[in-house]
C-alpha positions in Angstrom: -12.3 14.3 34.2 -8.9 13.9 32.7 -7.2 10.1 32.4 -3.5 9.9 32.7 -1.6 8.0 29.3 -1.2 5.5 31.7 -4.4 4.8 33.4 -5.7 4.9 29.8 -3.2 2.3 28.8 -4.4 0.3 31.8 -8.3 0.4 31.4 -7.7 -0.2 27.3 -5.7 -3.2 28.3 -8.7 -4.8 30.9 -11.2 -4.7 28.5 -9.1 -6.2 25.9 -8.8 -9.0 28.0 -12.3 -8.8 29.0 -13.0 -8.9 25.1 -10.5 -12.1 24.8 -11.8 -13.8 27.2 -15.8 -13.7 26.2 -14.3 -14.5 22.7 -12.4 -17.6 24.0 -15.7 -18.7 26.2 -17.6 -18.6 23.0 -15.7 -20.4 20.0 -16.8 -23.8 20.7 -20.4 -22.8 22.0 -21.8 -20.8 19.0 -21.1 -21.5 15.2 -18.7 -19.5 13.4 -15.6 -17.4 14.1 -14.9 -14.4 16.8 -12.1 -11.8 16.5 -11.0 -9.1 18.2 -10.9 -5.8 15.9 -9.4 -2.2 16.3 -13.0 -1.4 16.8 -14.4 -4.3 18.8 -15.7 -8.0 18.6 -16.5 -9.5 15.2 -18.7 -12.5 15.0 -18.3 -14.1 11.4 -21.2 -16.1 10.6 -18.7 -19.1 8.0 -21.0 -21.7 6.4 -18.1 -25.0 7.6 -18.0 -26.0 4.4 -18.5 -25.4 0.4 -16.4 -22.6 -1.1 -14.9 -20.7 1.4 -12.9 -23.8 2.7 -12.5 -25.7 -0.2 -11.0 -22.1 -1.4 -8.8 -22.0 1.3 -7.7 -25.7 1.4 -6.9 -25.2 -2.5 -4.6 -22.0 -1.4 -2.9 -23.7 0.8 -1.8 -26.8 -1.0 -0.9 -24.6 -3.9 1.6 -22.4 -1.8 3.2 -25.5 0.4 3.8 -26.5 -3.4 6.2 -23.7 -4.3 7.2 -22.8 -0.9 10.3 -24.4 0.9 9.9 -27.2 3.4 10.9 -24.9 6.6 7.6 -22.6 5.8 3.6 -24.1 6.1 0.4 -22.4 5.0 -1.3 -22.9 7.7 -4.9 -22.9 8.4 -6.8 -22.7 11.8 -6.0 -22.1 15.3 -4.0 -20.4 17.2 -5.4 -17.2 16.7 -2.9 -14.3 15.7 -2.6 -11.4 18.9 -1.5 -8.0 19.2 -2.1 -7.4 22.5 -0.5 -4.4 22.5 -2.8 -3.1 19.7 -6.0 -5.1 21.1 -6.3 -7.3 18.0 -6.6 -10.5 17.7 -7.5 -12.3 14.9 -7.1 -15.8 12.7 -6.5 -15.5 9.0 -7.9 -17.8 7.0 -4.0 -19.1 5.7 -1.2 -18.2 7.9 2.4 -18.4 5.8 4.8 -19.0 9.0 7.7 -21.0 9.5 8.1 -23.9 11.0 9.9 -23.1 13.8 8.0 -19.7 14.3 5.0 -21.6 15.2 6.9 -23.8 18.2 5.2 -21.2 21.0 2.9 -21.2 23.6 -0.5 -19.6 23.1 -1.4 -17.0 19.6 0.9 -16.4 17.2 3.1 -13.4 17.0 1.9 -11.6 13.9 4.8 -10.0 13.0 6.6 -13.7 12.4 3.8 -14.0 9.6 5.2 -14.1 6.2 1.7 -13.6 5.0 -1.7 -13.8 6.1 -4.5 -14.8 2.9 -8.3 -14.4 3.8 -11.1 -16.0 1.6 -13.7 -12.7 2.0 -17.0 -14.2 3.8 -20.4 -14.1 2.0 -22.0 -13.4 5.5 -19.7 -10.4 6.1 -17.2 -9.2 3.5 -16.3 -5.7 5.7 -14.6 -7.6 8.0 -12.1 -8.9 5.1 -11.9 -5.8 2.9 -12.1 -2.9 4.9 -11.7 -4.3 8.6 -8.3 -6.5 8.5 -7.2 -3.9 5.8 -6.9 -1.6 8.8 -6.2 -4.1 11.4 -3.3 -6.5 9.7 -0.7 -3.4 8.9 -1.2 -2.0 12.5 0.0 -5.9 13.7 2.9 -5.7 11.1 1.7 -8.4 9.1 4.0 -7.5 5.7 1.6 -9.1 3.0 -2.0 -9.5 3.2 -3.9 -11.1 0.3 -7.3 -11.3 -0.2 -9.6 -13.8 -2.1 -13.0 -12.9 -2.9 -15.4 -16.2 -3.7 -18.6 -13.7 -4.9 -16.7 -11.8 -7.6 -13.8 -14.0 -8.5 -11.5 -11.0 -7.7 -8.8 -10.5 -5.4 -6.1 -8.5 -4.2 -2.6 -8.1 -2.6 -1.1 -5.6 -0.3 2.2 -5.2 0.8 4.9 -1.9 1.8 3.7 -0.8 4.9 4.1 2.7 5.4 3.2 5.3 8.2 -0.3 7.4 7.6 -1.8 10.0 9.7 -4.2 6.9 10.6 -1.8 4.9 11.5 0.5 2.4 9.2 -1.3 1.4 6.5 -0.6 -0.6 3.1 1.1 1.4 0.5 0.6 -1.1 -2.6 -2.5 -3.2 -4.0 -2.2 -5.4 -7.1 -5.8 -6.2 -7.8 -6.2 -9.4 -9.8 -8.9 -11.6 -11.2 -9.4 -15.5 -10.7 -7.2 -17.3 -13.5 -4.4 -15.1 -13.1 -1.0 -15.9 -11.5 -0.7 -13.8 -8.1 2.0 -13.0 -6.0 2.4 -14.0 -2.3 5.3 -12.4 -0.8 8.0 -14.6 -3.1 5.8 -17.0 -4.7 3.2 -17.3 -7.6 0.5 -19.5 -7.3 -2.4 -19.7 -10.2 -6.2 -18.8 -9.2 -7.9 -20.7 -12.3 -10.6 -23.2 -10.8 -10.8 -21.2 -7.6 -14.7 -22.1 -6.5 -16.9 -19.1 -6.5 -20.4 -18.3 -4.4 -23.4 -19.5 -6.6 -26.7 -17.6 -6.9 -28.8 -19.4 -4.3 -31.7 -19.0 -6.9 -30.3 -19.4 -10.5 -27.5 -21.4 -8.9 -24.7 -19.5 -11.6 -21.9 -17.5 -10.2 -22.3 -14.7 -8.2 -21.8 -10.8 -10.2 
């Protein structure tokens, strides 16, 4: 059986929503964080606290530092929604302006300046390979990545068109103590916290 481009459209569009919905039912009944993906529903098991948010609350106050007063790092909900693409997701830091984030409902993700994501012990796939994918098909211009078990990180930018769909031309990899760029601003990574060893209780290799 053959399905017209528009029926397709339709039926891709109602499970989307079917997919939203379930994910909205279930953020405040089980622990840790649902997204929407390219290729489905992604259930991030986060510990709430330790270094993942104190990573993230130390990214933040470093780029509201260097960043002018009409632009916020900001961290938590709304999510960020493609509908258009079926993705929705929330980035750990969302660089947006001010008046940018004055609307009803998920953010628009191409008003993002740059979207930052502290890579989860309980999943790191989702962060390195999965929004990878997923943030360049939303237009989101500079995605930076922050990885707490390897002290590494890395930041994309130039979107460009691939036979897989736009993708992220550039990466500057960097390790923790180095300055790194975020779209027009350097913030330093010394004393970023790292995963521990849950035996030996030293960094993570």
């Amino acid at each position: 059986m053959t399905i017209a481009p528009d029926n397709a459209r339709q039926g891709a569009s109602h499970i989307y929503r079917a997919m939203r919905d379930f994910v909205q039912s279930m953020d405040d009944t089980i622990p840790g964080k649902f997204e929407i993906t390219k290729k489905g529903i992604v259930h991030d098991m986060m510990v709430p606290i330790g270094p993942h948010e104190l990573t993230t609350l130390h990214l933040r106050k470093r780029l509201e530092k260097v960043m002018p007063e009409e632009l916020v790092a900001h961290t938590g909900e709304p999510d960020v929604e493609d509908e258009s693409e079926g993705i929705m997701r929330r980035p750990d830091v969302m660089v947006i302006a001010l008046a940018d984030m004055e609307v009803p409902g998920s953010f628009d993700p191409r008003t993002l300046i740059a979207a930052l994501e502290v890579v989860s012990r309980s999943n790191p796939d989702n962060d390195w390979v999965g929004k990878m994918s997923d943030y360049p098909l939303m237009g989101i211009p500079v995605y930076a990545v922050f990885d707490p078990r390897t002290g590494t990180g890395a930041v994309l930018t130039d979107i460009h068109s691939t036979p897989d769909g736009p993708r992220y031309a550039t990466r500057k990899d960097f390790v923790y103590g180095e300055d790194v760029t975020i779209a027009d601003w350097a913030i330093p990574t010394d004393g970023l916290p790292r995963y521990r060893d849950e035996n030996t209780q030293e960094p993570e290799s």
